[in-house]
N, C-alpha and C positions, 0 to 999 in steps of 0.2 A: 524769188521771182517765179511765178506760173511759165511752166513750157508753152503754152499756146500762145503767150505776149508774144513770147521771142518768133514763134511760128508767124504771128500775124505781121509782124513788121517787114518780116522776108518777104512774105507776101506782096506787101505795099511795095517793096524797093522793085522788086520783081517785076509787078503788076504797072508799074507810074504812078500809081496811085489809091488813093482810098476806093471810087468804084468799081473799077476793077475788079482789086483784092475781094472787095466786099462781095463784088459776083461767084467768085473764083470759090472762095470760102463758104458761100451759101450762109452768110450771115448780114442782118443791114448794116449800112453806113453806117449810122449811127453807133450802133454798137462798137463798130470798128475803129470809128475814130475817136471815143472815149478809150479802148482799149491801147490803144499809142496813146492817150496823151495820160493813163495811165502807168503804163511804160517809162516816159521819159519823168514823170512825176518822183517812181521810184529808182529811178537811176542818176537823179538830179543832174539832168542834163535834158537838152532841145538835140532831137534828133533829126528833125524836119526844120527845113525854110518853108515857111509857108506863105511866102510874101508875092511869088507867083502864082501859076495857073496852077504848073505842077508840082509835087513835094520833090524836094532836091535834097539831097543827104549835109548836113550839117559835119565841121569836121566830126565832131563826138559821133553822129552819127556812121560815118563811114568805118571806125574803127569799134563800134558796136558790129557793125554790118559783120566783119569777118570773125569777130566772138561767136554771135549767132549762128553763123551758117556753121563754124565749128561744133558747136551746141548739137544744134541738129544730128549734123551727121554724126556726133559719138552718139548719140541715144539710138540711131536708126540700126549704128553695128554693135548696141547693146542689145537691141530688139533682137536680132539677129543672131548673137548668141546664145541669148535666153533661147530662142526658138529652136535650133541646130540639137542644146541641152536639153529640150524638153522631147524631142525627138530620137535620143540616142536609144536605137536597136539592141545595139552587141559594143564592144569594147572591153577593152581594162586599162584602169588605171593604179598605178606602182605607188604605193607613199612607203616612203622610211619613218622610222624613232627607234628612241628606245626605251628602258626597263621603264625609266620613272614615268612614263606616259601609256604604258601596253594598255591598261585598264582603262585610266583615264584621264582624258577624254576620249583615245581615240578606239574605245569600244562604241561607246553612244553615238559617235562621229560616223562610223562605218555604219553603224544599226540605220541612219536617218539619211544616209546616203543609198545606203541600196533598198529602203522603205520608196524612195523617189524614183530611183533608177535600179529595178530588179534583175536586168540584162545585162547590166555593167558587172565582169569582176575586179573587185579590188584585192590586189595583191600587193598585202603587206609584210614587211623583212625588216628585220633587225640590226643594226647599226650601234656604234659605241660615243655615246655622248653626241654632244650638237656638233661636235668637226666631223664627225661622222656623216651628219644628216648633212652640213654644209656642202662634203666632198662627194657626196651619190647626187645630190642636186645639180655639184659643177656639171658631173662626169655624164651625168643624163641616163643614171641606172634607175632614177628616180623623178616621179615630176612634181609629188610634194610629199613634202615631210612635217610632223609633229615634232616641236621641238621646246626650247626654253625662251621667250620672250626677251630675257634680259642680257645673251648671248649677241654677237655684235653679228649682222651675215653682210657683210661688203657685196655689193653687185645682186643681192637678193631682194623681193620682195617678201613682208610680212603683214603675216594680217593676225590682229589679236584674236584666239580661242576663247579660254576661259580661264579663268584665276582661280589654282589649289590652295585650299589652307592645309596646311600641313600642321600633324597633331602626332605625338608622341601615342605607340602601341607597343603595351607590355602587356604579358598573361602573369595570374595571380601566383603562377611556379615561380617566377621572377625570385632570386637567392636572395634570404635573410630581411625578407617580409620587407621587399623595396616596393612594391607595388601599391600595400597600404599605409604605407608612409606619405603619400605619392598626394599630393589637392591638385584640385583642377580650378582653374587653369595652373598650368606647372609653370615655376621661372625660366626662362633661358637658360642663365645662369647654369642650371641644373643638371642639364645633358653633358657635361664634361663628370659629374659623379655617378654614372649608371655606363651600367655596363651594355654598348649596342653593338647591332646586328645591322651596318651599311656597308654601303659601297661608294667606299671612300676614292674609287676612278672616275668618279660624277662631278663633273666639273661644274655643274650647276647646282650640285647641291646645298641649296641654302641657309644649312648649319654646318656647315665646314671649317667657321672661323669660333665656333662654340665651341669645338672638341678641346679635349684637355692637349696639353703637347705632347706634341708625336702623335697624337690621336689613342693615347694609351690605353683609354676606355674601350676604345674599338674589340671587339672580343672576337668576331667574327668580320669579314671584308669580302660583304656577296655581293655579286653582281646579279644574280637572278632574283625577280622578286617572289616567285611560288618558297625558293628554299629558304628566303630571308622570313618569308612568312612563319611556314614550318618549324625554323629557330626560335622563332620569337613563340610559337603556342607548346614550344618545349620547355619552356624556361630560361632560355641559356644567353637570353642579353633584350633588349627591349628595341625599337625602330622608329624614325620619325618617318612616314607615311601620309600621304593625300587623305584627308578625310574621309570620300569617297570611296576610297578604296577599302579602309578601314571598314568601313559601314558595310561593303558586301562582299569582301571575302576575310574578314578576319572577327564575325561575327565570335568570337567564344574568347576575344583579349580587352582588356578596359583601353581606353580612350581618354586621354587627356590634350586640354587645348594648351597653346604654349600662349606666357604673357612677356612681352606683348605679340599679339597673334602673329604668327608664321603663316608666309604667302609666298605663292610662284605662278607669276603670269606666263601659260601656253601660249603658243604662237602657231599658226602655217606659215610655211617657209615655202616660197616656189620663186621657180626663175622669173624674170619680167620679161614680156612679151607676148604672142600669141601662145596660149595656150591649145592641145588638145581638147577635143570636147569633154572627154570624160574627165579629164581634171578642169576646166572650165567649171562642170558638174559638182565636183567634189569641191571643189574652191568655195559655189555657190553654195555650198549646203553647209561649209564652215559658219559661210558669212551666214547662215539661215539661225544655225544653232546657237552663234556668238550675238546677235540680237537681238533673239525671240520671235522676229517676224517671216510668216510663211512666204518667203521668196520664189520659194519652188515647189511649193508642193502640190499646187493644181495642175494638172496635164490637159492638153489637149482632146 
């Protein structure tokens, strides 16, 4: 349904009627009354009695009537925010996560947020898994967070990021020539007979129920990902890691896809309600990069 239908019919109820509105609107009658009938065309329903002088609201009509005027006024304090957002002087805005997201998204995330808003700081902190990111969000040391999609947040709002494939990363020092043994794409199965280098306090982490028992294979249990890195271009156990991340900070270890493919859909986490501007901003520019569409990136 076009916004200007819903605009013109407020019009009409507003106005008494088609000239009126038609005045009011600076458009002809004509126009106006093919644009309601229209309207109720696509709404399959008679919005108008038209059997007297003046149009009188039909019941269907009348309960359109306060859809509409709803209608409106959410666009007018969406207008509103956008504007305030595009506006923002100074500010900072707080996000949490942790290890398995530092890179990404939410490097590129920060990068195309303060590309838009160069005054804003964002200051971001470290946190342990999504109960982490949950409880800085209750407590309000935080007003959004990166976090794991699949993670349940009660009382929160989420909006999808983007979706990690996750790929097995070993260097060729890998013990007793595992690496080229190694096809790509690699089984599942697989990762409970190599020896890795995770951080097995990741509750989100996607191959959790792949590890051998007890997680025996586990050789190493880091929680940082520069020194998980590090291990793994030492030789000393191999990593399942974001693709992305693989690709630009672990350029010098081979890369294998898992079959069938490994995935972990990102998420922003925020409280529901009114927001600050700057996270308003930063909210905007998840939904920008998680679409493709420039939402924000013309200024004033």
């Amino acid at each position: 349904m076009d916004l200007h239908f819903v605009a013109y019919f407020v019009a009409v109820v507003d106005h008494g009627g088609i000239t009126k509105a038609a005045q009011a609107l600076y458009i002809s009658q004509p126009s106006l009354s093919q644009a309601i009938r229209t309207l109720e065309r696509r709404l399959g329903v008679t919005l108008f009695d038209r059997t007297g002088r003046r149009l009188v609201l039909t019941e269907a009509g009348r309960t359109f009537d306060l859809s509409a005027r709803r209608i409106l006024a959410d666009v007018e304090r969406a207008k509103a925010k956008v504007a305030a957002v595009r506006e923002l002087e100074f500010g900072r805005v707080d996000v949490v996560s942790y290890s398995a997201f530092s890179i990404d998204p939410l490097v590129e995330l920060v990068r195309r947020f303060r590309a838009n808003f160069p005054r804003i700081v964002v200051r971001v902190f470290d946190t342990y898994g999504p109960a982490g990111v949950d409880t800085a969000l209750r407590r309000g040391s935080a007003e959004v967070g990166v976090s794991d999609l699949g993670v349940a947040y009660e009382g929160l709002e989420t909006s999808p990021l983007s979706a990690q494939e996750l790929v097995l990363a070993a260097h060729s020092s890998l013990s007793e020539r595992v690496v080229e043994s190694l096809s790509d794409p690699v089984p599942r199965a697989l990762l409970d007979t190599l020896p890795l280098v995770v951080d097995l306090g990741d509750p989100s982490s996607q191959f959790r129920g792949l590890l051998s028992d007890g997680a025996q294979n586990v050789v190493v249990d880091c929680v940082h990902p520069v020194t998980t890195w590090e291990l793994v271009r030492r030789g000393i156990g191999a990593t399942v890691v974001p693709k992305k991340v693989a690709q630009q900070q672990m350029a010098d270890v081979r890369t294998f896809s898992f079959d069938p493919p490994m995935k972990r859909d990102v998420c922003l986490v925020y409280r529901s309600g009114e927001q600050s501007p700057a996270a308003a901003a930063f909210i905007a520019t998840a939904v920008e990069m998680a679409s493709g569409t420039a939402l924000l990136s013309e200024k004033d």
